[in-house]
C-alpha positions in Angstrom: -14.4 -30.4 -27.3 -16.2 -27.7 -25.7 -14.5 -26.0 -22.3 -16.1 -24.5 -19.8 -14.9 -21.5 -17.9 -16.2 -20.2 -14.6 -15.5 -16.5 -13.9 -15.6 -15.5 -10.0 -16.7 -12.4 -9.0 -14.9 -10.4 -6.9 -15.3 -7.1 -4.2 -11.7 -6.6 -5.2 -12.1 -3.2 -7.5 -8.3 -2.9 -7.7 -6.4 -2.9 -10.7 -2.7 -3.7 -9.8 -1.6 -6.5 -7.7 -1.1 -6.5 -4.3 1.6 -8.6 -2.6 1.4 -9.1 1.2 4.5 -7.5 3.1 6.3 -7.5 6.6 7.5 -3.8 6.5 6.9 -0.7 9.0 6.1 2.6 8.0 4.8 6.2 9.3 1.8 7.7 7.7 1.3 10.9 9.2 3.6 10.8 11.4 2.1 8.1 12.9 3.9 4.4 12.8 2.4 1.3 11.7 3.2 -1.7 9.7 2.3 -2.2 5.8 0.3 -4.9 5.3 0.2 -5.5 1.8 1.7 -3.1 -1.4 0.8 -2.4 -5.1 1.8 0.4 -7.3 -0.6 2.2 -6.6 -0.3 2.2 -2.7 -0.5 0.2 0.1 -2.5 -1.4 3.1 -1.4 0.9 6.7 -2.4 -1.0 10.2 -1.7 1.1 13.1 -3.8 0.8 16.6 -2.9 4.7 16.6 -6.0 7.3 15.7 -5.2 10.1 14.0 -5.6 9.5 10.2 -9.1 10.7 8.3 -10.4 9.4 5.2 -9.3 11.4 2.3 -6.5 12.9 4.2 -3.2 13.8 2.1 -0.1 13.7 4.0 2.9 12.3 4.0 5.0 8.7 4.3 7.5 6.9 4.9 8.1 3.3 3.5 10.8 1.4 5.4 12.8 -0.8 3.1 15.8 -2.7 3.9 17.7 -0.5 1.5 16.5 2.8 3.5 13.2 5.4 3.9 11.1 6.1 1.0 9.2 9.1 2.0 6.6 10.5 -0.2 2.9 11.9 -0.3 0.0 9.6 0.2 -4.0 10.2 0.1 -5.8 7.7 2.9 -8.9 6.4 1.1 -11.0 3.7 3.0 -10.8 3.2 6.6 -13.4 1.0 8.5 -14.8 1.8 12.0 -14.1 -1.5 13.0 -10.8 -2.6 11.3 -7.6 -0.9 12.4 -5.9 -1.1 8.7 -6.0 2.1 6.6 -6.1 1.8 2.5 -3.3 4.4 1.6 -2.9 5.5 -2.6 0.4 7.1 -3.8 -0.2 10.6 -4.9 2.5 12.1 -7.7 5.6 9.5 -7.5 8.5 10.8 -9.3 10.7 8.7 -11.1 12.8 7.1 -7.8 9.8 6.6 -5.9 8.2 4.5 -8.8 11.4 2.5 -9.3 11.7 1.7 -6.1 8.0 0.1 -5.3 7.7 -1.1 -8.3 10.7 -3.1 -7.9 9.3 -4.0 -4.4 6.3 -5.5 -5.9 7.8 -7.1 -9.0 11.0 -8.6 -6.9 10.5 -8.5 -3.3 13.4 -10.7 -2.3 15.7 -7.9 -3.9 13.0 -4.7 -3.4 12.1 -5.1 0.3 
């Protein structure tokens, strides 16, 4: 029996999971909502300008549990799209058990 298997390509050059989320945040100093989150950051949409690509600054996740604040890197932002690709830069140990258990359990994370 011979089986047949289709691979679909994909834009998507990411290599962890993203999950969608309903969360707010500040990026910047600027608020916004998270639109989706991965361990390696997160998608930002604010109608607020301010933020350049390739900007480090800092965040602030806003989980049920309280603020995670820590340092992000913006890295794709398109003209016409208000939503802002975000990567983590240097989580400690906290930080990384926190998202991570966001992302792996987000009834208990979020």
């Amino acid at each position: 029996m011979k089986r047949l298997v289709r691979i679909t390509p994909t834009d998507d050059r990411r290599r962890d999971k993203r999950m969608a989320v309903e969360m707010t945040a500040m990026v910047g100093g600027i608020p916004g909502d998270v639109t989706d989150l991965s361990m390696a950051g997160f998608g930002f949409r604010t109608m607020v300008p301010g933020l350049e690509d390739g900007e480090e600054t800092d965040a602030q996740l806003h989980f049920s549990d309280g603020p995670l604040e820590l340092m992000v890197r913006i890295v794709i932002h398109e003209d016409d799209d208000d939503v802002y690709g975000v990567v983590f830069q240097g989580l400690d140990r906290n930080q990384f058990n926190r998202i991570q258990r966001a992302v792996t359990n987000p009834r208990h994370g979020l």
